[in-house]
N, C-alpha and C positions, 0 to 999 in steps of 0.2 A: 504494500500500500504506500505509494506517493502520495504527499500532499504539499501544495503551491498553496501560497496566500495571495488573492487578487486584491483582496483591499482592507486596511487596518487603521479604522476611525478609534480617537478618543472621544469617549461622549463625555463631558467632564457632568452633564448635568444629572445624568442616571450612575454615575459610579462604575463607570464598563467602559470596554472594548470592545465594536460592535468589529468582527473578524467577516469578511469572506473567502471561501478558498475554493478549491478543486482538488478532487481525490481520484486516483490513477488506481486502478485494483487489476486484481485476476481473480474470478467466481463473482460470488454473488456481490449485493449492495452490499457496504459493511453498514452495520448499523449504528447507531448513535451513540454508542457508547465505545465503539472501537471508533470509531471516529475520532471520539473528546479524548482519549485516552491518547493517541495520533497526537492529534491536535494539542495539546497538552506538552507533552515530549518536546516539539519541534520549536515551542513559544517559551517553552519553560514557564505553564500557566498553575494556576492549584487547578486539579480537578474537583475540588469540594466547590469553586466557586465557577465553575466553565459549565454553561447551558448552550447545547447545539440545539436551537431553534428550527432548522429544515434542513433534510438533503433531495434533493431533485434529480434524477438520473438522466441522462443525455440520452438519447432515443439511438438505440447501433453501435452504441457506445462503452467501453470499461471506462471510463468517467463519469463522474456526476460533481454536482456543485452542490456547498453547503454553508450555511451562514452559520454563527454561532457568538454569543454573549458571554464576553467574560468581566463577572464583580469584581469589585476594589475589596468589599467586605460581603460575608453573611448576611448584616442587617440589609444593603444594598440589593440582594440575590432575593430575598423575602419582597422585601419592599416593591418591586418593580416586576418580577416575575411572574406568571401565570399560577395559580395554586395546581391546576390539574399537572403540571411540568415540575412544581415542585413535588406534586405528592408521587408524581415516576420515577424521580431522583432518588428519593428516600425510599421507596418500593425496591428500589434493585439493591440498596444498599441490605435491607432489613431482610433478602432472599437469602443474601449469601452469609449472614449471621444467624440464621433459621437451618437451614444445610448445616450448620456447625452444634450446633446445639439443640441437637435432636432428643429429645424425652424418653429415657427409657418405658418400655410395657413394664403396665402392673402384673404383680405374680399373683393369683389365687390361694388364699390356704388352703 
């Protein structure tokens, strides 16, 4: 997975960095989270505070384009962001702490 950044605005008024780029793959879409995690890497951003907002695939194409919001802070990240995007954020986090700490079955006397 390549990734090019086409455009990187300071928004000073929302606390972010509205990013656009382009991702170069082989197989399928990557999804938003191999994406931010990409994307992340290449900026040296926090992932707790990076929201990819949309990717769009190029029609014939192993390319697609994707925009993405990175906060200053937390409060910022809350403040501005969509709830349903935040509560996805915290969803994938909360799976793979769920996978780890699995309940053992009760025994019968």
């Amino acid at each position: 997975m390549d990734i090019a950044v086409t455009s990187d605005k300071e928004e000073k008024l929302f606390s972010r960095r509205s990013i656009a780029f382009t991702i170069a793959y082989d197989g399928s879409t990557p999804s938003k989270e191999t994406a931010r995690t990409g994307l992340c890497k290449k900026l040296n951003l926090m992932p707790d505070l990076t929201v990819i907002t949309a990717i769009s695939q190029d029609y014939g194409s192993r390319t697609c384009s994707a925009h993405a919001n990175s906060y200053a802070s937390k409060d910022a990240l809350q403040r501005f962001e969509r709830r349903h995007t935040l509560s996805r954020l915290s969803k994938g986090k909360e799976e793979g702490s769920k996978e780890e700490a699995k309940p053992e079955p009760k025994k019968e006397e």
